[in-house]
C-alpha atoms as a printed R data frame, in Angstrom:
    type eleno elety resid chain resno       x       y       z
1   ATOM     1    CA   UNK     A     1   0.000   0.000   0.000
2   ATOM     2    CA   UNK     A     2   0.948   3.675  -0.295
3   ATOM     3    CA   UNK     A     3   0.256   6.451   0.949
4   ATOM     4    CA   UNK     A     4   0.718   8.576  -2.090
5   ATOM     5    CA   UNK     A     5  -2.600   9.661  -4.260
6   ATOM     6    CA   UNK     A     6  -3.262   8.327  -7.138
7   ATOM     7    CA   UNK     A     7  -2.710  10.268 -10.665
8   ATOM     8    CA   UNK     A     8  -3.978   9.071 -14.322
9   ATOM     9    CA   UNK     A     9  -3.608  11.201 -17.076
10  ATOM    10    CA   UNK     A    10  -2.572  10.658 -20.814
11  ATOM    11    CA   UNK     A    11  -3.042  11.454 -24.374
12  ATOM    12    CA   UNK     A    12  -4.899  10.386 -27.480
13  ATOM    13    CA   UNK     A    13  -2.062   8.791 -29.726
14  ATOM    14    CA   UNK     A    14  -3.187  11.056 -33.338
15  ATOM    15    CA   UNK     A    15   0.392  12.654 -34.346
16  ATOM    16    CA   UNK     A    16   3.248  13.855 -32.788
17  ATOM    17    CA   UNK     A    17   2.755  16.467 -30.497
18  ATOM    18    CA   UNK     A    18   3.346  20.256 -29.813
19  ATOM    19    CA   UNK     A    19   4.331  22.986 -27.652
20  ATOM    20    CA   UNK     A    20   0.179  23.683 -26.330
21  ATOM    21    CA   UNK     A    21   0.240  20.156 -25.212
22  ATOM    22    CA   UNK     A    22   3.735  20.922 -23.008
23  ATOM    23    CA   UNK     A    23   2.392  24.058 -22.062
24  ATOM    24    CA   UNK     A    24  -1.308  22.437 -21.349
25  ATOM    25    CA   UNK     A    25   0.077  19.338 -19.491
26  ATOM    26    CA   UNK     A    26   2.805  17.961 -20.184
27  ATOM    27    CA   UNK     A    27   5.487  20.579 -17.952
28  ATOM    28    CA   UNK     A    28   2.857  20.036 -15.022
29  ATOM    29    CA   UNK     A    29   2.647  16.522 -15.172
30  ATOM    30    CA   UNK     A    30   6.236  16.220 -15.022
31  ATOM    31    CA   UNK     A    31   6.627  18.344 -11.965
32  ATOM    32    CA   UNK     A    32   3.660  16.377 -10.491
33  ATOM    33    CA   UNK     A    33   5.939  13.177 -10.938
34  ATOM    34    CA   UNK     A    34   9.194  14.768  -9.731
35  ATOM    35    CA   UNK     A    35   7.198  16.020  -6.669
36  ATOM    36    CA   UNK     A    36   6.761  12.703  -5.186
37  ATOM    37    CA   UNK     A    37   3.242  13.370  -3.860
38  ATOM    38    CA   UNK     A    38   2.118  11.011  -6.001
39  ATOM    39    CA   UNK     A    39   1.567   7.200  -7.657
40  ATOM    40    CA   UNK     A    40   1.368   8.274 -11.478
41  ATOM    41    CA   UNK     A    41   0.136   6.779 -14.097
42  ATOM    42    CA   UNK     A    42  -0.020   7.773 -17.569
43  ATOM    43    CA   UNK     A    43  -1.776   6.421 -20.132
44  ATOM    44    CA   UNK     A    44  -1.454   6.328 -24.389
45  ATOM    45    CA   UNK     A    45  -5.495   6.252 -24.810
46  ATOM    46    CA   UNK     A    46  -5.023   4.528 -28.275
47  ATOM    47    CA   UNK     A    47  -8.618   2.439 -27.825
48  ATOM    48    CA   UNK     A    48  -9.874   6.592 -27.540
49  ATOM    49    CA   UNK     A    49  -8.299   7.199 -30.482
50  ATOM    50    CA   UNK     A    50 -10.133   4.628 -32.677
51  ATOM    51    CA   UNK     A    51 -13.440   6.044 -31.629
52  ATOM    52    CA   UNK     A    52 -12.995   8.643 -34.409
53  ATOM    53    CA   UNK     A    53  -9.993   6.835 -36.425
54  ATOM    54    CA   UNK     A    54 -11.318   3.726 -36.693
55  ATOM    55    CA   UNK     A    55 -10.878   3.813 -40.751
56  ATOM    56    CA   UNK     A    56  -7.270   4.804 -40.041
57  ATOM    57    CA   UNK     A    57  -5.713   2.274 -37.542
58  ATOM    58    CA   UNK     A    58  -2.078   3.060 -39.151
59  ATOM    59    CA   UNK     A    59  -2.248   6.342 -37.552
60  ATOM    60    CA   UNK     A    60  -2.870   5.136 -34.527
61  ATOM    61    CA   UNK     A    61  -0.514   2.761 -34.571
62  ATOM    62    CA   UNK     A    62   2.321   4.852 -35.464
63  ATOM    63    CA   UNK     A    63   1.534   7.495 -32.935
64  ATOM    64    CA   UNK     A    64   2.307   5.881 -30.263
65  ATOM    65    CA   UNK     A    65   5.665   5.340 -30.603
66  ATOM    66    CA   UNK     A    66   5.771   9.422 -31.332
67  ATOM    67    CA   UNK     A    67   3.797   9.659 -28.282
68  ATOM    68    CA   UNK     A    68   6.066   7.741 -25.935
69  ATOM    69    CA   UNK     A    69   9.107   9.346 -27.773
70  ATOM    70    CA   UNK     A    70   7.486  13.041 -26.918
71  ATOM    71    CA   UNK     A    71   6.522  11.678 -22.898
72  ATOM    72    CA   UNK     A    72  10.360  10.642 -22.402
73  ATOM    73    CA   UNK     A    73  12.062  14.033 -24.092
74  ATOM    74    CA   UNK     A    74  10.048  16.271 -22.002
75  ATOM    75    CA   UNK     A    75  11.211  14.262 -18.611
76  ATOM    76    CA   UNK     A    76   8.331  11.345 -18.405
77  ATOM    77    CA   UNK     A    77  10.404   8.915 -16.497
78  ATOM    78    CA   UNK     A    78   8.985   5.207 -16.559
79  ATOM    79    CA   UNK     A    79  11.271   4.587 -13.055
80  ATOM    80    CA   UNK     A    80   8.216   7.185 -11.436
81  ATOM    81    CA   UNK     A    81   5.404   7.034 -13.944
82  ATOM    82    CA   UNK     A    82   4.084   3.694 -15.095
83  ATOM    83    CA   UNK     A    83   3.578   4.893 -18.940
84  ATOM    84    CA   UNK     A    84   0.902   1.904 -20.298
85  ATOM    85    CA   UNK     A    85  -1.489   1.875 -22.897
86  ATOM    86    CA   UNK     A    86  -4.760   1.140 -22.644
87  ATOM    87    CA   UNK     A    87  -5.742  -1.543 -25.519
88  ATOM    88    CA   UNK     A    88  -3.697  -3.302 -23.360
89  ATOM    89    CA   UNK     A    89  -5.731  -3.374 -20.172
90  ATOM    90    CA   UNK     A    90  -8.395  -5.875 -20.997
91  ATOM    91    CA   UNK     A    91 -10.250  -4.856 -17.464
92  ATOM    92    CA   UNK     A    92 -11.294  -1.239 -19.254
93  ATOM    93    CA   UNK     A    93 -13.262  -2.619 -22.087
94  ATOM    94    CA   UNK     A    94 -15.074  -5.025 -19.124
95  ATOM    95    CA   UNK     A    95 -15.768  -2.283 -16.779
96  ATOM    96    CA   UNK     A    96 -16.852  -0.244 -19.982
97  ATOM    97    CA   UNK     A    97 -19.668  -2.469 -20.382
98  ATOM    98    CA   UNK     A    98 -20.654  -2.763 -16.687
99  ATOM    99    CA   UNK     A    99 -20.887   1.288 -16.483
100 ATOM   100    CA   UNK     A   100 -22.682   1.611 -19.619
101 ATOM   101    CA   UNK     A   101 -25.766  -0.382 -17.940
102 ATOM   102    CA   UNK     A   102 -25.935   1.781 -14.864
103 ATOM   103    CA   UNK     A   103 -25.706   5.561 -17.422
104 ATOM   104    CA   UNK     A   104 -28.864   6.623 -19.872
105 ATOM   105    CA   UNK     A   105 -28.102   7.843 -23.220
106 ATOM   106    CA   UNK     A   106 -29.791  10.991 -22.453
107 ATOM   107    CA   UNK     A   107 -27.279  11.771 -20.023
108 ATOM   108    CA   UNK     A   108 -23.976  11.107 -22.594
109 ATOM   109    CA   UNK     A   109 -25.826  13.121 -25.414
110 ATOM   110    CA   UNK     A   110 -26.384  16.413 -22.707
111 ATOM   111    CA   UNK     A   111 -22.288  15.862 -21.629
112 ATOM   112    CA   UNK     A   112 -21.100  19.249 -22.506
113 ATOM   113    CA   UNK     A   113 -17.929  17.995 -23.194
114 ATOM   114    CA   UNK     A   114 -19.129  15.356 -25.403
115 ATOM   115    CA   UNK     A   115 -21.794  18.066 -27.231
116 ATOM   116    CA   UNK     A   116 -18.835  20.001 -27.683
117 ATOM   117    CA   UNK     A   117 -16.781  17.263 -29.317
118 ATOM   118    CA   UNK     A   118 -19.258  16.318 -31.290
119 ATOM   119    CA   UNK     A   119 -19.988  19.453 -33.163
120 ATOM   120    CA   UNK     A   120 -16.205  20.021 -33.469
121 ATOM   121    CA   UNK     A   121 -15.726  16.558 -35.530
122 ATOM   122    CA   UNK     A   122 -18.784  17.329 -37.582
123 ATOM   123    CA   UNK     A   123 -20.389  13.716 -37.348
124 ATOM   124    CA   UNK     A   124 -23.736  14.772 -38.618
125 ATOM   125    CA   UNK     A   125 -25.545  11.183 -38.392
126 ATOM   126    CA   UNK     A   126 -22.936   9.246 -38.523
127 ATOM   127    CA   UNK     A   127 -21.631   9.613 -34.718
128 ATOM   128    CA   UNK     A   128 -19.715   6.605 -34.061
129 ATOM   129    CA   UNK     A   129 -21.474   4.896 -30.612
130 ATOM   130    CA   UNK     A   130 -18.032   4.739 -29.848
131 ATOM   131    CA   UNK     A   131 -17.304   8.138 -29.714
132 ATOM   132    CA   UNK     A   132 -20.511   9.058 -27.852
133 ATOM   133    CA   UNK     A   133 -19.628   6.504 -24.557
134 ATOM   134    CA   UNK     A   134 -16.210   7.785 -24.356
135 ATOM   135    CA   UNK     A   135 -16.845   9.364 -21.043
136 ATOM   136    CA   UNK     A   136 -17.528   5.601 -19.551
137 ATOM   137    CA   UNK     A   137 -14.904   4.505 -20.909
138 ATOM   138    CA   UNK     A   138 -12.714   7.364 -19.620
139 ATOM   139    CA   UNK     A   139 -14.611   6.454 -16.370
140 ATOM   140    CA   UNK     A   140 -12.877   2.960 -16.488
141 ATOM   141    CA   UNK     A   141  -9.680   4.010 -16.974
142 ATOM   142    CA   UNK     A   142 -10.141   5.922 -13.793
143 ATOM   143    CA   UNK     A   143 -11.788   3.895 -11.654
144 ATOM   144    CA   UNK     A   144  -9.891   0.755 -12.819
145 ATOM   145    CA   UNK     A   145  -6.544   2.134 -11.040
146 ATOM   146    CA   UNK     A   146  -8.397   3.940  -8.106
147 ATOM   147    CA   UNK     A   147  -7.309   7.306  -9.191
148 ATOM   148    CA   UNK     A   148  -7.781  10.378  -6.852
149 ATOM   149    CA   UNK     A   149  -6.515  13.188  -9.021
150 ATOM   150    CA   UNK     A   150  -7.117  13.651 -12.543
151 ATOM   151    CA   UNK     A   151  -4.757  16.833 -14.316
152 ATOM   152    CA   UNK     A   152  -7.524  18.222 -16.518
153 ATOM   153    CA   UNK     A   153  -8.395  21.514 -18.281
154 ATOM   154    CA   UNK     A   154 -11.359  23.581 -17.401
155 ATOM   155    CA   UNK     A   155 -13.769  21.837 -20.558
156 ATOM   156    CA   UNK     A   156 -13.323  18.163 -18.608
157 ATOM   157    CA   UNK     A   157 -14.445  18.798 -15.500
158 ATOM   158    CA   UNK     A   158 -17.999  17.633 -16.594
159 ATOM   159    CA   UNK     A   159 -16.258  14.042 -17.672
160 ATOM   160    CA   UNK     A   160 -14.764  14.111 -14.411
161 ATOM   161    CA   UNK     A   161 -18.562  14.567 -12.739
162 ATOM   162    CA   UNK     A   162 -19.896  12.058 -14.877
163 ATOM   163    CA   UNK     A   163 -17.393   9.161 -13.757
164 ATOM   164    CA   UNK     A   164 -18.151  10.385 -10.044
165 ATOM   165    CA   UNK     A   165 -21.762   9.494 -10.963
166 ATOM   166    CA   UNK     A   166 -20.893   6.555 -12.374
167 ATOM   167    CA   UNK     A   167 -18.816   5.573  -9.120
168 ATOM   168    CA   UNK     A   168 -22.008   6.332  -6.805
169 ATOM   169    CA   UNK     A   169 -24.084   4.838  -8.725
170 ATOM   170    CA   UNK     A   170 -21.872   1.606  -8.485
171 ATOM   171    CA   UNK     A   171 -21.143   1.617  -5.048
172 ATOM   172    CA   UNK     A   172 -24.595   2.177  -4.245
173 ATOM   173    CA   UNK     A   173 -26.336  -0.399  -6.817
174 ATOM   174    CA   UNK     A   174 -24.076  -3.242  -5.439
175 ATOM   175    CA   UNK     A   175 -24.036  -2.074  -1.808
176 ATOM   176    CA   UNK     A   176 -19.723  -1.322  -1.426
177 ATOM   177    CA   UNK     A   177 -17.148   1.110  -1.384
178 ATOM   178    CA   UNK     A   178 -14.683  -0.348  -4.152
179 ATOM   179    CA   UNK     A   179 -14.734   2.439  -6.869
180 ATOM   180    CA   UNK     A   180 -13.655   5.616  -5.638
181 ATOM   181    CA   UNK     A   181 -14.415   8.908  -6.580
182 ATOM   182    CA   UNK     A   182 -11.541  11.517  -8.298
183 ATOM   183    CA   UNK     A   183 -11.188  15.308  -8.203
184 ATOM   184    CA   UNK     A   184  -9.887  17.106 -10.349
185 ATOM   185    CA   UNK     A   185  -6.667  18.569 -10.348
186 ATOM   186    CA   UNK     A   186  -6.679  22.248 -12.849
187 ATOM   187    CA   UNK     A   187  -3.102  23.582 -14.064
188 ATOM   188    CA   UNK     A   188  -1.799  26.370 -12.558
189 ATOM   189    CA   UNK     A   189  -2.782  30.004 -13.811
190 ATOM   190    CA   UNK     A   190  -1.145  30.420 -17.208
191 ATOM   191    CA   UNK     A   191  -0.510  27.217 -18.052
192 ATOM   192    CA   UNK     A   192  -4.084  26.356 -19.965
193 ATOM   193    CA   UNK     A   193  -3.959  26.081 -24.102
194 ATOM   194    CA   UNK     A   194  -2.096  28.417 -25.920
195 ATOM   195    CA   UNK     A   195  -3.459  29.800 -29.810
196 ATOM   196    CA   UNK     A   196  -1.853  28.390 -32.519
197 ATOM   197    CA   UNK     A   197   0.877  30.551 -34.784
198 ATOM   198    CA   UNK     A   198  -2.381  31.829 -36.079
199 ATOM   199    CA   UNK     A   199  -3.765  33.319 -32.853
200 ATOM   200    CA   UNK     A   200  -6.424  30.397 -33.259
201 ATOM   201    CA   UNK     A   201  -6.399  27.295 -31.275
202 ATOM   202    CA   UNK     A   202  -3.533  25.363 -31.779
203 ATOM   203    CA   UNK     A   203  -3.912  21.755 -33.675
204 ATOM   204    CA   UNK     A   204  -2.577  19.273 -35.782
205 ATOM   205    CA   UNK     A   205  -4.976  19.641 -38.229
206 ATOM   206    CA   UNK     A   206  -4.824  23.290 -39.106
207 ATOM   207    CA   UNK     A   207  -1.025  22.977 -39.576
208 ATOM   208    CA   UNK     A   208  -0.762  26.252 -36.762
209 ATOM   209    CA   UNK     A   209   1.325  24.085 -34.093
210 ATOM   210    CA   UNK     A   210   5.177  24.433 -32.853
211 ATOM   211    CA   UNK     A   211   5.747  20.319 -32.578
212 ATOM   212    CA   UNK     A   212   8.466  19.408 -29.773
213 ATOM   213    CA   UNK     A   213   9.648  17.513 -32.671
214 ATOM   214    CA   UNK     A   214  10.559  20.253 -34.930
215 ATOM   215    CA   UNK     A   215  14.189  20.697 -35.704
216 ATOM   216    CA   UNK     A   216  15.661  24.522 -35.121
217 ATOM   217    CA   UNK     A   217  15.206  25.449 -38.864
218 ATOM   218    CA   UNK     A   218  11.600  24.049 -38.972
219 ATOM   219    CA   UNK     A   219  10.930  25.869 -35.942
220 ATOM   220    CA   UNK     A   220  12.669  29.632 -37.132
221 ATOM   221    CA   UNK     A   221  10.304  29.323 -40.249
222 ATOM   222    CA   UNK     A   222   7.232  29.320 -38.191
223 ATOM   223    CA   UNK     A   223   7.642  31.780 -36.231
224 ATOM   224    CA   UNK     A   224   8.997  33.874 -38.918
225 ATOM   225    CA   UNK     A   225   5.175  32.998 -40.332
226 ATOM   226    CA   UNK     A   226   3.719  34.290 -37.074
227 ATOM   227    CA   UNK     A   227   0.393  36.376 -37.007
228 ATOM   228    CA   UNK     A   228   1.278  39.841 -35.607
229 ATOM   229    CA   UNK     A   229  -0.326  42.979 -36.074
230 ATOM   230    CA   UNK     A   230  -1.582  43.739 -39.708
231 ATOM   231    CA   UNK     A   231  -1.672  47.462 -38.677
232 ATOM   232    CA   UNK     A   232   2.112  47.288 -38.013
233 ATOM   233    CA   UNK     A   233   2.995  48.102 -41.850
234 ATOM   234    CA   UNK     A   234   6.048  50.393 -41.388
235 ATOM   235    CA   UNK     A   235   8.554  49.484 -38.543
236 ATOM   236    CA   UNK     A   236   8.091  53.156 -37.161
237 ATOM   237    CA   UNK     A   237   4.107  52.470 -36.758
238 ATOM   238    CA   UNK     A   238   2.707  51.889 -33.402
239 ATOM   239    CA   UNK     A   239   2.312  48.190 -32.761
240 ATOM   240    CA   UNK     A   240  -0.548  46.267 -30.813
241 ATOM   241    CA   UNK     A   241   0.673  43.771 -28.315
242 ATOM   242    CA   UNK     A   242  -2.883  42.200 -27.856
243 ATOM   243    CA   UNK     A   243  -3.546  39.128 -30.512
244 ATOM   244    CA   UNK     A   244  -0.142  39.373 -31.617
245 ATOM   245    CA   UNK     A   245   1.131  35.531 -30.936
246 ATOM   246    CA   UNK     A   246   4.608  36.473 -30.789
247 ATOM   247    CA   UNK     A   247   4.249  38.553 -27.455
248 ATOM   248    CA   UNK     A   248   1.515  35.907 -26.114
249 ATOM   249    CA   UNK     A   249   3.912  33.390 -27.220
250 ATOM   250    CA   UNK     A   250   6.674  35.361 -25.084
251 ATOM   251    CA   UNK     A   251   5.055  35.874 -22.470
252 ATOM   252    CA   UNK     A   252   4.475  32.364 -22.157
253 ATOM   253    CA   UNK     A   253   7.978  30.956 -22.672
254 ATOM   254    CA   UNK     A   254  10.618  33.595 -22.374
255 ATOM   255    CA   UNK     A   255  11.378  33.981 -18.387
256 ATOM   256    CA   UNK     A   256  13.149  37.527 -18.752
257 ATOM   257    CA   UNK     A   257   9.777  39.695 -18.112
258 ATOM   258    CA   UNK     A   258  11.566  42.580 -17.597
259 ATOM   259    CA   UNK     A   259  13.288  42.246 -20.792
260 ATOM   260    CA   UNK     A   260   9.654  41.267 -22.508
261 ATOM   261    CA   UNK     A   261   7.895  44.586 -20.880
262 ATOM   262    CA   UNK     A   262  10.734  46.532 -22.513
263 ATOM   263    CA   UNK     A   263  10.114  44.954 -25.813
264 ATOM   264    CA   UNK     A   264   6.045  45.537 -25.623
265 ATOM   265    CA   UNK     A   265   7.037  49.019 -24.393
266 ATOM   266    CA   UNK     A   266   8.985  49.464 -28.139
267 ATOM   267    CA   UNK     A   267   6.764  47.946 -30.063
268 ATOM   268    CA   UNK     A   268   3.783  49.827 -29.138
269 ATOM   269    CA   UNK     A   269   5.523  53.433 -29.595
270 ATOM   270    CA   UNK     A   270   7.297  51.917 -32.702
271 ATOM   271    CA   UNK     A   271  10.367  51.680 -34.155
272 ATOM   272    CA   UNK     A   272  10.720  47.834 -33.685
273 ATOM   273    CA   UNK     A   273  10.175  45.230 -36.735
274 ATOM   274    CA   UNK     A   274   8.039  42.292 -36.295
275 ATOM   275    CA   UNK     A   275  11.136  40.740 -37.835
276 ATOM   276    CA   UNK     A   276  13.473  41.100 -35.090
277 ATOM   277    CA   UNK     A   277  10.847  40.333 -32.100
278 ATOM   278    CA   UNK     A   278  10.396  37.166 -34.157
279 ATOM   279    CA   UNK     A   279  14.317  36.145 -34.247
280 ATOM   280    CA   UNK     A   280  14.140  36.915 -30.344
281 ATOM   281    CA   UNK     A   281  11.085  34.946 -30.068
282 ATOM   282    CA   UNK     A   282  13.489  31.864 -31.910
283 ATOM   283    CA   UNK     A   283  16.115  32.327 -29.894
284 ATOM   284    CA   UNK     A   284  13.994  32.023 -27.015
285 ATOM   285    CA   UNK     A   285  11.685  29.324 -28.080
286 ATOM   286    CA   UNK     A   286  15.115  27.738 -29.495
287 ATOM   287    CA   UNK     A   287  16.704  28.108 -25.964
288 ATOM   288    CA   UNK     A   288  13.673  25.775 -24.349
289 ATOM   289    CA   UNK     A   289  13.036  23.113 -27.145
290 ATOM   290    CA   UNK     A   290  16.805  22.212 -28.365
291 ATOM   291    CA   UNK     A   291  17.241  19.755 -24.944
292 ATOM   292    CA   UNK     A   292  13.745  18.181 -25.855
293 ATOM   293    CA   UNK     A   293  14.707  17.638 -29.159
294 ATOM   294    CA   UNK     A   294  17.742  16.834 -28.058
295 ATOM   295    CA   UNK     A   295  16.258  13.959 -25.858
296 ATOM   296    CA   UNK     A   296  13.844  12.792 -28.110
297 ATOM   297    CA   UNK     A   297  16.574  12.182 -31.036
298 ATOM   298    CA   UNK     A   298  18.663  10.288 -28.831
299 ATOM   299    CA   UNK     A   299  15.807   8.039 -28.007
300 ATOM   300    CA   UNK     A   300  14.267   7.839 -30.909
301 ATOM   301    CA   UNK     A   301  17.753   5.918 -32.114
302 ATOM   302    CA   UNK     A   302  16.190   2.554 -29.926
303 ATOM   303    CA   UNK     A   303  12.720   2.539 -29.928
304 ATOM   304    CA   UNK     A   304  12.745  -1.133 -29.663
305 ATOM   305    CA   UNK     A   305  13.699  -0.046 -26.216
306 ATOM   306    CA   UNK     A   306  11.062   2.506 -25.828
307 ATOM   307    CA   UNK     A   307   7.957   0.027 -26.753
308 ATOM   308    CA   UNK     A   308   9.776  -2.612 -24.495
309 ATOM   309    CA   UNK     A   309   9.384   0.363 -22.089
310 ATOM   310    CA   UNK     A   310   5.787   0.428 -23.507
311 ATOM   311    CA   UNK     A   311   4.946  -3.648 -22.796
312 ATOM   312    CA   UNK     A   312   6.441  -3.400 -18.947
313 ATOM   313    CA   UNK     A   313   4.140  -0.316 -17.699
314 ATOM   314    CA   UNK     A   314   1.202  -2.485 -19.570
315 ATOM   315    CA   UNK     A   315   2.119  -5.205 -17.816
316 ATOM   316    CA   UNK     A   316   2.601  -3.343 -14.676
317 ATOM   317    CA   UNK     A   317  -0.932  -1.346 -15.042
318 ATOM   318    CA   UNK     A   318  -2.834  -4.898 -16.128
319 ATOM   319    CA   UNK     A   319  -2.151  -6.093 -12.454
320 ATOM   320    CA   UNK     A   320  -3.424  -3.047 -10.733
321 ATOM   321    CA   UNK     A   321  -6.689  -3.271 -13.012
322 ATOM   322    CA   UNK     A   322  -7.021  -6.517 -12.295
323 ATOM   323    CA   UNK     A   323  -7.019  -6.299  -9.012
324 ATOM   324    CA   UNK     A   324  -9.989  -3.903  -9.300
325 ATOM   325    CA   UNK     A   325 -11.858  -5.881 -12.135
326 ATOM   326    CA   UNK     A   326 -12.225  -8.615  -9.517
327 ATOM   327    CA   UNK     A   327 -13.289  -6.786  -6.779
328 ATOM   328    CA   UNK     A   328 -15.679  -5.692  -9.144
329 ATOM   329    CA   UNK     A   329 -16.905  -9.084 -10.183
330 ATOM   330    CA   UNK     A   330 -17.249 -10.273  -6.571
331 ATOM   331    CA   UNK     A   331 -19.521  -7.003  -5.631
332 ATOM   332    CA   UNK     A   332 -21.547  -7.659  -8.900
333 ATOM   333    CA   UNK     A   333 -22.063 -11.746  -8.343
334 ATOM   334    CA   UNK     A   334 -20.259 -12.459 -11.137
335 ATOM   335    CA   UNK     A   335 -17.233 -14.372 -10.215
336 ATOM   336    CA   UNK     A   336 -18.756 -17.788 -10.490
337 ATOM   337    CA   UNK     A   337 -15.872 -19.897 -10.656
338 ATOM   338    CA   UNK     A   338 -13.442 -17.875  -8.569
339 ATOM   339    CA   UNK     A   339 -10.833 -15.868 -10.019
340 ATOM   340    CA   UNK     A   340 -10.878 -15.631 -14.071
C-alpha cells in the first residue's frame, strides 16, 4: 500500500505532439511526478483514439511510438510514472460495459464535453457509438486504477462529474465502497492552451502548431510565419501587443519579463520590426526546445527499447486493473468460478 494519491492522465495517440500540449500538461505533469506526492500513471489512450480513427488504424498505430518518444524528451520517467497503454488493459473494455448499464443515453448526449466534441468533428448522423460513450470509458480508466486526481483543463471537469456518478451509482447499486471517486486537479494560472501561430487554437490539423519535434530550422520558419499585427505596416508604426502571438507566445515561454515589458514598451511606440521580435522569439523558443529535441533524437535511435518500455508499464498497469476488475466481479455476483 501507499500512501501517495493516485494520478492518471494521458493522451490520445493522433500525431506527434506540440508545444500547447507541453504548455497544457505535459510541464505540469512532469513536476507532479518529480514532486513525489504522487503514484502516477499515464496512459497512451489509443482504444480513444479509434473512436474517431477507426478507418485509419495506421495512424494510430504509429503514434504511439511518437507519443512515448514526446513523454520521455520532455522528462516522463517510466522509473516514477508507469507509462501503459490502454488496448492493453483488458479490465477497461469489461468495466466499460458494466458502467454503460448503470448511465442513460440521455445523459452522454447532454455531456457538454461530449456536445462540444461532437460538433467540433462534424459527425452529422454518422456519430460513431463509440465516440458518444467515451466518457464511460474514460470512467474505467479511472476507476480501474483507483485514481484520486485527474490533471484536466477547465472543458473536462464535466467528464470528471460524470465518472463520479458513475462511481455512486456503483457503489450504491451493489451495496460497497470499491470504486472511488476523483477530483480534479486544474493547471496552474497560465498554463491552460495556448493559440496556434495563427492566434487560433492550436492543432494538428490546421497545420498552426510548434511540434516538440521540430528541428531549429523548422521551428525559425514558423515563427517567422507568425500572425502579428496587420496594422504594423512600417517598422516606425505603433504596434498592438494584444492578438499578436509572438508577445503571447513570449510571455508564455521567455522567463526575462523585464526584458519582454521593454520589448512591448517598443513595439507599441514603434520603431521595432516584427522581424526582429520574431528572431528573439526563436532564440527564445530555441533556448527551451533544443534539450527536448535533443532527448527525443537520442531516443528515438532505440525505440525497440522505448515500446519494451511500452509492454512493462502495460504489464505493470494490467495487475493493478485486475485487481480492481475482480473486486468488481465479486460485488456484482459475477465471479462464479473464482478468479478468471
Amino acid at each position: 500500500m501507499t500512501d501517495k494519491q493516485i494520478l492518471l492522465t494521458g493522451d490520445r495517440p493522433t500525431g506527434k505532439m506540440h508545444i500547447g500540449h507541453y504548455v497544457g500538461s505535459l510541464r505540469n505533469r512532469v513536476e507532479l511526478q518529480n514532486s513525489g506526492k504522487y503514484e502516477s500513471y499515464i496512459m497512451i489512450a489509443d482504444k480513444q483514439a479509434l473512436t474517431d480513427n477507426a478507418r485509419d488504424p495506421k495512424k494510430v498505430h504509429d503514434s504511439v511510438l511518437q507519443v512515448a518518444l514526446d513523454y520521455l524528451a520532455v522528462g516522463v520517467d517510466p522509473e516514477k510514472s508507469t507509462i501503459f497503454l490502454q488496448s492493453q488493459i483488458p479490465a477497461l473494455s469489461e468495466l466499460t460495459e458494466y458502467y454503460l448499464n448503470l448511465v442513460s443515453l440521455g445523459r452522454l448526449e447532454r455531456n457538454p464535453t461530449v456536445k462540444t466534441e461532437l460538433k467540433m468533428r462534424n459527425f452529422g448522423e454518422g456519430i460513431p457509438a463509440g465516440f458518444l460513450i467515451y466518457p464511460v470509458s474514460q470512467a474505467a480508466d479511472i476507476t480501474a486504477f483507483k485514481a484520486t486526481v485527474i490533471p484536466v483543463g477547465d472543458d473536462q471537469e464535466p467528464m470528471l462529474e460524470q465518472t463520479r456518478e458513475i462511481v455512486r451509482t456503483f457503489n450504491n447499486v451493489y451495496s460497497g465502497d470499491i470504486l472511488v471517486e476523483p477530483q480534479g486537479y486544474f493547471p496552474p494560472k497560465g498554463q491552460g492552451r495556448i493559440p496556434g501561430l495563427d492566434g487560433v487554437k492550436m492543432s494538428k490539423s490546421l497545420g498552426n502548431a510548434i511540434y516538440l519535434s521540430d528541428d531549429a530550422d523548422t521551428l525559425a520558419k514558423k515563427v517567422k510565419s507568425m500572425y502579428t499585427d496587420p496594422e504594423h505596416i512600417n517598422i516606425d508604426d505603433p504596434g498592438h501587443i494584444e492578438g499578436n502571438m509572438v508577445f503571447t507566445y513570449l510571455d508564455i515561454f521567455d522567463d526575462d519579463k523585464e526584458e519582454v515589458a521593454r520589448l512591448k514598451e517598443h513595439y507599441q511606440r514603434g520603431g521595432l520590426g516584427d522581424m526582429k521580435i520574431k528572431k528573439y522569439l526563436i532564440e527564445v523558443l530555441e533556448n527551451k526546445l533544443a534539450p527536448i529535441r535533443e532527448r527525443r533524437e537520442m531516443f528515438a535511435q532505440n525505440p525497440e527499447a522505448v515500446m519494451k518500455m511500452l509492454e512493462e508499464g502495460s504489464k505493470k498497469a494490467n495487475l493493478v486493473a485486475s485487481q480492481t476488475m475482480r473486486e468488481v466481479r465479486h460485488a456484482m455476483g459475477v465471479d462464479y468460478f473464482g478468479e478468471f
